[in-house]
Structure formats: structure tokens, C-alpha cells
C-alpha positions as CSV (number, residue, x, y, z in Angstrom):
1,X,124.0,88.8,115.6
2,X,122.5,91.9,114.2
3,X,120.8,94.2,115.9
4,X,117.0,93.9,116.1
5,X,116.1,97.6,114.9
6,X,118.1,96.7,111.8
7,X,116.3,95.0,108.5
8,X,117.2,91.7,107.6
9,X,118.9,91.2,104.0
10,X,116.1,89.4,103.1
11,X,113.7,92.2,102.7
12,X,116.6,94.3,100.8
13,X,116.3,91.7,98.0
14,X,114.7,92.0,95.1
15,X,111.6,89.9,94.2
16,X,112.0,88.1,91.1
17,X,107.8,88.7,89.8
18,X,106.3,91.9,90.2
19,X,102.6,91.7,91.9
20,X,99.4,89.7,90.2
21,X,97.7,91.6,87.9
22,X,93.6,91.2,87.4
23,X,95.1,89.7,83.6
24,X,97.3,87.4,85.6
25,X,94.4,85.5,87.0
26,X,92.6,84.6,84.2
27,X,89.6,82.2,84.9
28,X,89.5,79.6,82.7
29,X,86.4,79.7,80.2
30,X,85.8,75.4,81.1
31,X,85.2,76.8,84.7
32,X,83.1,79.5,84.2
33,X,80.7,77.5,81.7
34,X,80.8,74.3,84.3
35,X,79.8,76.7,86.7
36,X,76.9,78.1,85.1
37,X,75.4,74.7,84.0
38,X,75.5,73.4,87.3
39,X,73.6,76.1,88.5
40,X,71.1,75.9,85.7
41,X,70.7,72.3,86.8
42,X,70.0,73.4,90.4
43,X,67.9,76.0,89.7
44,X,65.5,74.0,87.4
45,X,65.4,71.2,89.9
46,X,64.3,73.6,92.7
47,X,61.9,74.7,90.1
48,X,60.1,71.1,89.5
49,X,60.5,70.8,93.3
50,X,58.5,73.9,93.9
51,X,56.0,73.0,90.9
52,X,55.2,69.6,92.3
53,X,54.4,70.9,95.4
């Protein structure tokens, strides 16, 4: 058993992918547009909601 001021071999090993990027996580453009419409939807229905009042 190795001693416990020793690191394991496990954090001596290389990773095999270097960290995410901001062009790694790419948002799809479907998501972003669904997104939008359904807060277009909600915001015009709390505008007739407010209207009616």
C-alpha cells in the first residue's frame, strides 16, 4: 500500500481530450430559435392577458 502523501498513478496519466473550449459547446441554432418562439408566445399571451384586463 502506498503511502498517503504520495500521488496516485492515476493523476500522473495523461487525459486523452484537452479542456472544453467556448467552440466546443456549440448551441444548436433548432434550440436557440425554439427558445425565442416560445417566449414570443408567452410574452404576447401576457400581453392579451394584460389588455383584457
Amino acid at each position: 500500500m502506498p503511502p498517503y502523501d504520495s500521488p496516485s498513478t492515476a493523476a500522473w496519466e495523461p487525459h486523452g481530450r484537452a479542456a472544453e473550449t467556448g467552440v466546443d459547446r456549440r448551441v444548436p441554432v433548432l434550440t436557440l430559435g425554439a427558445g425565442l418562439t416560445l417566449m414570443g408566445i408567452g410574452l404576447g399571451f401576457i400581453g392579451l392577458r394584460v389588455r383584457h384586463v
